[in-house]
C-alpha positions in Angstrom: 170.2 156.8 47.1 167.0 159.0 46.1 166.9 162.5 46.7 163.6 164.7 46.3 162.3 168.2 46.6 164.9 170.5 48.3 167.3 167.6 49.0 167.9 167.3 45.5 168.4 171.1 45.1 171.0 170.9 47.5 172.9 168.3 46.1 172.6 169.6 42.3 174.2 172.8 43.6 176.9 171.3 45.7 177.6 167.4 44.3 180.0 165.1 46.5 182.4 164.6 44.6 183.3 160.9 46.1 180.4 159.4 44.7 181.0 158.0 41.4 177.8 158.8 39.8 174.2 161.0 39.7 171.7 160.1 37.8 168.8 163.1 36.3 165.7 162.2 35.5 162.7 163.3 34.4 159.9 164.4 31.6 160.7 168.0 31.3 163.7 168.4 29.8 165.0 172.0 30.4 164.3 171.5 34.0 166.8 167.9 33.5 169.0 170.2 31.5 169.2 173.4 34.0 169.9 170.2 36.9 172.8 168.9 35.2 174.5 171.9 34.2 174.1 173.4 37.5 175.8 169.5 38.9 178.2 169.4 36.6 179.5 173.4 37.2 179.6 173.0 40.9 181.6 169.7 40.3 184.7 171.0 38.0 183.7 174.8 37.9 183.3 177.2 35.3 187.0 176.6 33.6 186.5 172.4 33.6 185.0 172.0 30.0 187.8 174.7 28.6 190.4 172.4 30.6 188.9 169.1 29.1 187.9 167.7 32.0 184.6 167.1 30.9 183.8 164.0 28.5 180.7 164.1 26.7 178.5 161.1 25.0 175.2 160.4 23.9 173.2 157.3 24.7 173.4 156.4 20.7 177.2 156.8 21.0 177.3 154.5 23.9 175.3 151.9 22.0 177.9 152.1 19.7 180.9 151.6 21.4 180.5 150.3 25.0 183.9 151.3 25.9 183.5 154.9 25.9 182.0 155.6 29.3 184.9 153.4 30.6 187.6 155.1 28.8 186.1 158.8 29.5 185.9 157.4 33.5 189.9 156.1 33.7 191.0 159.0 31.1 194.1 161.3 32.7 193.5 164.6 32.2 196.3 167.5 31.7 195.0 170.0 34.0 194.5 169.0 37.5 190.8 168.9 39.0 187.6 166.8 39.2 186.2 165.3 35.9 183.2 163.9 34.8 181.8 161.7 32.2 178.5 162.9 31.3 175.7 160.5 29.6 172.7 162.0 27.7 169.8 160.6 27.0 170.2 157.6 28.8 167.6 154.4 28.3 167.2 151.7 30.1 169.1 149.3 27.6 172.3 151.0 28.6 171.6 149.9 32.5 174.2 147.2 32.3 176.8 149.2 30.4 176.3 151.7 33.1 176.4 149.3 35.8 179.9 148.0 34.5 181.2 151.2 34.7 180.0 152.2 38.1 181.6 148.5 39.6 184.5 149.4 38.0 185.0 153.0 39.6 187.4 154.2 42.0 187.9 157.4 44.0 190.3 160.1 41.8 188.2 158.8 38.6 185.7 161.2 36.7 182.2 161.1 38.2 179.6 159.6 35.9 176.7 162.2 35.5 173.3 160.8 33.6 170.5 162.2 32.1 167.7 160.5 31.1 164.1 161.5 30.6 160.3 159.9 32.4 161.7 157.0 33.7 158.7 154.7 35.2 158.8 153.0 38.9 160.5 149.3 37.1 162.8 150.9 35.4 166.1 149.1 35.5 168.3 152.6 34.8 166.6 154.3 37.8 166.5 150.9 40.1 170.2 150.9 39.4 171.0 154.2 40.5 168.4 154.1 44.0 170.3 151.0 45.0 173.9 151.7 44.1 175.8 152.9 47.3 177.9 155.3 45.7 175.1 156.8 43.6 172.6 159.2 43.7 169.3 159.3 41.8 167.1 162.2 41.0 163.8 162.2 39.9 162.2 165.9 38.5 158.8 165.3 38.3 155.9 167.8 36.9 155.3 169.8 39.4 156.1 173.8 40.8 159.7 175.3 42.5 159.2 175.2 46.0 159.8 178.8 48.0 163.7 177.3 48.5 164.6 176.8 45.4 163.2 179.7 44.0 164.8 181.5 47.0 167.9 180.2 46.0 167.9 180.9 42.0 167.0 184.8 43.4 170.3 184.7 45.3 172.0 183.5 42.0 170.5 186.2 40.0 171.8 189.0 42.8 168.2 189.2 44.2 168.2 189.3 47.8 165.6 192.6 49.2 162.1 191.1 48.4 158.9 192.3 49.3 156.8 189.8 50.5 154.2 190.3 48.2 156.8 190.2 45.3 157.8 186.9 46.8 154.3 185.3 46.6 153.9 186.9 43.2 157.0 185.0 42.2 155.4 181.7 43.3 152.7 182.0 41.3 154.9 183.0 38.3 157.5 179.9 38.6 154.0 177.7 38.2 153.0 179.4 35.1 156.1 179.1 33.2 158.6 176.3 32.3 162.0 176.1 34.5 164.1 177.7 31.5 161.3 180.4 31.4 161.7 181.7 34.7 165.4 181.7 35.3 165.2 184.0 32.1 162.8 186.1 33.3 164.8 186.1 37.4 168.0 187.2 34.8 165.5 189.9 33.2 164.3 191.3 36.5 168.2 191.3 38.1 169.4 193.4 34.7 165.8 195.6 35.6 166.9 195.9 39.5 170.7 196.8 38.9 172.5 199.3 41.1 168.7 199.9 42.7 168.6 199.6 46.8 164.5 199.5 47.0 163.4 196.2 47.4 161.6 193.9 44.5 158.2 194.6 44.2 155.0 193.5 42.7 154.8 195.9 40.2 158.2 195.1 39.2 157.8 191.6 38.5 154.8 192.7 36.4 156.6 195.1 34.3 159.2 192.0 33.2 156.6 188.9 33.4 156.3 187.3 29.9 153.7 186.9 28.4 152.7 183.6 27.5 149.3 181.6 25.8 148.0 181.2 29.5 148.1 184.8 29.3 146.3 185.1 26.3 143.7 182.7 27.8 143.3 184.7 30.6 142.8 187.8 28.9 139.7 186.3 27.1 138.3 185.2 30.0 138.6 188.9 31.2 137.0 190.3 28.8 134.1 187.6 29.4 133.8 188.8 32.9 134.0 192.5 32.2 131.1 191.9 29.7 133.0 193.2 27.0 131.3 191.5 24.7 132.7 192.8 21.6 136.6 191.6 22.2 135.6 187.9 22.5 135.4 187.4 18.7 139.0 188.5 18.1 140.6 187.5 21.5 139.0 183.9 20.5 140.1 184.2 16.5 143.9 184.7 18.1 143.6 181.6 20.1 142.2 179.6 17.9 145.0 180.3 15.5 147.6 179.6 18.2 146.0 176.1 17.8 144.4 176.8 21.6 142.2 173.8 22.6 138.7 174.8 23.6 139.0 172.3 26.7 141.5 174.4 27.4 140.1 177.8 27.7 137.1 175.8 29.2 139.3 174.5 32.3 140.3 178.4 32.5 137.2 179.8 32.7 135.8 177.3 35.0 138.6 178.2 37.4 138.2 182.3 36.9 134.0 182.0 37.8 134.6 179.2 40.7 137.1 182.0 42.3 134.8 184.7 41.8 132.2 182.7 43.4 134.5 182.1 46.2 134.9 185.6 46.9 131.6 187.2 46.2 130.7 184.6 49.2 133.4 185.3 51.3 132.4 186.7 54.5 135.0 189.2 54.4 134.2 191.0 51.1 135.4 190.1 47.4 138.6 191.6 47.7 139.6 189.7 51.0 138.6 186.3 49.2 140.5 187.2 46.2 143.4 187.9 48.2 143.2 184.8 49.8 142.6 182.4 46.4 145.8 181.5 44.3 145.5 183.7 41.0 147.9 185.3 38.7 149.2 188.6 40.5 148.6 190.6 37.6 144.7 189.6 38.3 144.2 189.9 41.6 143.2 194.0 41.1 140.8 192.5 38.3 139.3 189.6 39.4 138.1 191.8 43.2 136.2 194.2 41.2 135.1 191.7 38.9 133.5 189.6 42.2 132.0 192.5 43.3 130.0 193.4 39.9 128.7 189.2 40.0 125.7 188.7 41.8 126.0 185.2 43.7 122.9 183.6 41.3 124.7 185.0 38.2 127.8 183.0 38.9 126.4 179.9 39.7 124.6 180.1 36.6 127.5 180.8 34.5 129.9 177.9 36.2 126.6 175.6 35.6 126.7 176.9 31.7 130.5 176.0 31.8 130.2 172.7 33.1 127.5 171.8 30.5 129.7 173.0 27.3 132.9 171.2 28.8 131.1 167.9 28.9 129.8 168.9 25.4 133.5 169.5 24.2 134.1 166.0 26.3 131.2 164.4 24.3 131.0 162.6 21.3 129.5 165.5 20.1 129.9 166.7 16.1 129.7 170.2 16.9 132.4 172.5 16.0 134.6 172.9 19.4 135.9 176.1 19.3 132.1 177.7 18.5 130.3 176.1 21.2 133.1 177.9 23.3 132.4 180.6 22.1 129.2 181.3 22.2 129.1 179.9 25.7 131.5 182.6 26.7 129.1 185.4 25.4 125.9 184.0 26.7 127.9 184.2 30.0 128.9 187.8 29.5 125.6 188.7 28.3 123.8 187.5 31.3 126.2 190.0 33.8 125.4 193.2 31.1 
């Protein structure tokens, strides 16, 4: 069976326990790793690995010794509850050893929980658990929370009075950092909100964000639209030490300028199309005065400048990266001054 989206949530935080075995997949591994622990917890509880009645193996230990996943299934354990036998790093050479062990189980022995990492449409691993009746397969792909799940890890931090601005800063948050990340910074923000009544708001979430390279980035690009010319050559020098592409802070500035385009064309003013575009919440105060001090002309101009350098960074080109980035950038905040 394949779960996705919130149907896998749901599982992951409350496994059935009669199916002999789940299968994790996917290219991010803290997000594989946050899923299984979270599996695994709801299966035997928080006293299950101090009570032994969770088995642990690698994928290099199974390839070993193919009897350990069969011994760790049919092991009797001294304390009573579930079990499971959990698999890391699975591969797909281990599909038949797997599939052995999943014929051979019955209901009382320890659930078999896999992790494995990008797994591609053929693979015989994944095909194995899909088709399996008594086995689930879960597939984490590259993409952001959804509002449910990241409703539900705020419940599991103690977070329950949002403000609905908070909420949609949140969002926006939980697609800027890694899963690991942003449960750390939900477990910050709970510690923050202790013992206070008033609900989460915006300017809470901004006083525990992280900051992160994106940050960084955006901060540069900032500085390019407030004309302040003179912090580009450090803001860049950091960057550029951080081993920042200059694709990168291209594709960010291309994004800033097409949003302030948007809104210093929106019909309802700057600050409603800001509102309305999907930027960082600790920008959105920025970026609306920013599209009101952009003439329509200038902006074009400077998105037309961007698009030129990015195909030059593209290109074949011997220039140095980083300084036709550079320099782009200032001729861009030269032409608002």
């Amino acid at each position: 069976m394949i779960l996705k989206g919130v149907e896998a949530s749901r599982y992951c935080a409350k496994p059935d326990p009669g199916r002999a075995g789940l299968l994790i997949f996917g290219a991010d591994a803290m997000r594989v790793a946050l899923k299984r622990q979270e599996a695994i917890a709801a299966l035997i509880g928080p006293e299950g690995e101090g009570e032994m009645r969770l088995s642990r193996m690698s994928g290099g230990d199974l390839r070993k010794d193919a009897s350990l996943l069969f011994d760790a299934i049919k092991a009797v354990g001294f304390f009573p509850g579930l079990r499971v036998a959990f698999l890391e790093d699975a591969t797909d050479g281990l599909a038949d050893t797997i599939a052995a062990a999943l014929k051979d189980w019955k209901p009382g022995d320890a659930q078999i929980v896999v992790t494995a990492g990008n797994l591609t449409g053929k693979s015989a691993l994944k095909t194995l658990f899909e088709k399996h009746p008594a086995a689930v397969s879960i597939g984490l792909y590259d993409e952001p929370p959804s509002r449910e799940e990241i409703e539900d890890a705020l419940k599991k931090a103690g977070l329950r009075d949002i403000d609905r601005e908070a909420m949609t800063d949140l969002t926006t948050l939980a697609r800027a950092l890694d899963p690991g990340d942003f449960r750390q910074t939900l477990e910050k923000i709970a510690l923050y909100k202790w013992g206070d009544p008033a609900p989460l708001t915006p300017a809470d979430i901004a006083a525990m964000a992280p900051a992160t390279i994106e940050a960084e980035v955006d901060d540069l690009i900032t500085a390019v639209a407030e004309a302040r010319t003179p912090a580009i050559g450090p803001l860049f020098r950091r960057l550029e030490g951080q081993g920042v592409l200059p694709v990168t802070i291209c594709i960010g500035a291309l994004r800033h300028f097409r949003i302030l385009h948007a809104a210093a064309t929106d019909p309802a003013g700057p600050a409603a199309g800001i509102q309305r575009a999907r930027v960082n919440f600790k920008q959105k105060d920025a970026m609306g005065r920013q599209a009101g001090q952009w003439t329509t002309r200038a902006l074009e101009n400077a998105i037309s400048l961007l698009l030129e350098t990015d195909l030059t960074l593209r290109s074949a080109s011997r220039a140095p990266g980083m300084a036709v980035m550079e320099r782009a950038l200032i001729r861009i905040a030269m032409t608002r001054r």
